[in-house]
VMD Tcl script that draws the C-alpha trace (Angstrom):
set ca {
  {-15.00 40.07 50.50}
  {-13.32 43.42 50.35}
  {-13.73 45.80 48.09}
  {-16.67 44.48 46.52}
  {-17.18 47.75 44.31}
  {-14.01 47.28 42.78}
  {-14.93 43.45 42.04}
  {-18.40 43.26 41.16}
  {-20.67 45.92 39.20}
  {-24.43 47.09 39.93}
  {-25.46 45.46 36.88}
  {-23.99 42.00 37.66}
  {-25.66 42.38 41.26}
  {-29.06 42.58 39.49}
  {-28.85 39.74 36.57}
  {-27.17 37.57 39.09}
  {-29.79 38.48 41.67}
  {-32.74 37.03 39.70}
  {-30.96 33.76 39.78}
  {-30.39 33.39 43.04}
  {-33.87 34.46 44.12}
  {-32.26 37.53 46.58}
  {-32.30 41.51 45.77}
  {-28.89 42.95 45.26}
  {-28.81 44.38 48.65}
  {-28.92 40.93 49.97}
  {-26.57 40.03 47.87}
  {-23.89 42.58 49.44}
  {-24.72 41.19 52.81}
  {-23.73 37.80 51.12}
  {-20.66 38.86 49.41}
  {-19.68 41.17 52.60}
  {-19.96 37.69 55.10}
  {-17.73 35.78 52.73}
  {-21.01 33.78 52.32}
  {-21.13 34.54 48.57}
  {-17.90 34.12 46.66}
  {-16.89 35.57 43.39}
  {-14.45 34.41 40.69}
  {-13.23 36.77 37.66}
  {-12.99 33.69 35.65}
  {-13.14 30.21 35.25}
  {-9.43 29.13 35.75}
  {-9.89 30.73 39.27}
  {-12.98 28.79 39.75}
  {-11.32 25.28 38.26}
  {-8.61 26.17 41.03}
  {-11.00 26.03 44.02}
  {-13.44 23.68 43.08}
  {-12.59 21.87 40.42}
  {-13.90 20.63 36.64}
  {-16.78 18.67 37.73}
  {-20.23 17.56 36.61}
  {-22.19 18.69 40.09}
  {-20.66 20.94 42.62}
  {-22.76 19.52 45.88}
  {-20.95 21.85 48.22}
  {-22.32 24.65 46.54}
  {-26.00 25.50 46.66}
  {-25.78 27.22 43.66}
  {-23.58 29.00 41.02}
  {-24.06 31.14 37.99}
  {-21.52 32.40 34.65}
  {-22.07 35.74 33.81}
  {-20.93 36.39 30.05}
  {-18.55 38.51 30.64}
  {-16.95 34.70 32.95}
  {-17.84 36.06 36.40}
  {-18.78 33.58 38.37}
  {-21.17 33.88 41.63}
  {-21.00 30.65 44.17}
  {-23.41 30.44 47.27}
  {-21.61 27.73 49.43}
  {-24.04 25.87 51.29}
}
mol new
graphics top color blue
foreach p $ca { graphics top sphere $p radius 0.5 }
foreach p [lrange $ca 0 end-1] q [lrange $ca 1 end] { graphics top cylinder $p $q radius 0.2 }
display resetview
């Protein structure tokens, strides 16, 4: 991902962190390696993967509040 302080903030980093059990350095790496995706919204999400009930090519995912989503691919 480029650009990633343009696309995610400090404070998303942290909360979204937690979840994923890494520290928000890590998380950069992640992001930075294209091994950590990020979607402004849900539509862009719904595009990729789809309106399912279990996303088994992801190892996890979170929704930030503000519709963010984080993906870790596996």
């Amino acid at each position: 991902m480029k650009d990633i302080a343009n696309t995610v903030h400090i404070g998303e980093l942290i909360a979204v962190s937690k979840i994923f059990q890494l520290n928000p350095f890590q998380m950069i790496i992640l992001l930075e390696k294209d091994l950590m995706e990020v979607f402004e919204n849900k539509e862009a999400f719904f595009e990729k993967y789809g309106n399912k009930e279990t996303y088994d090519e992801l190892e996890d995912w979170c929704e930030l509040n503000n519709g963010k989503i984080f993906t870790k691919p596996k």
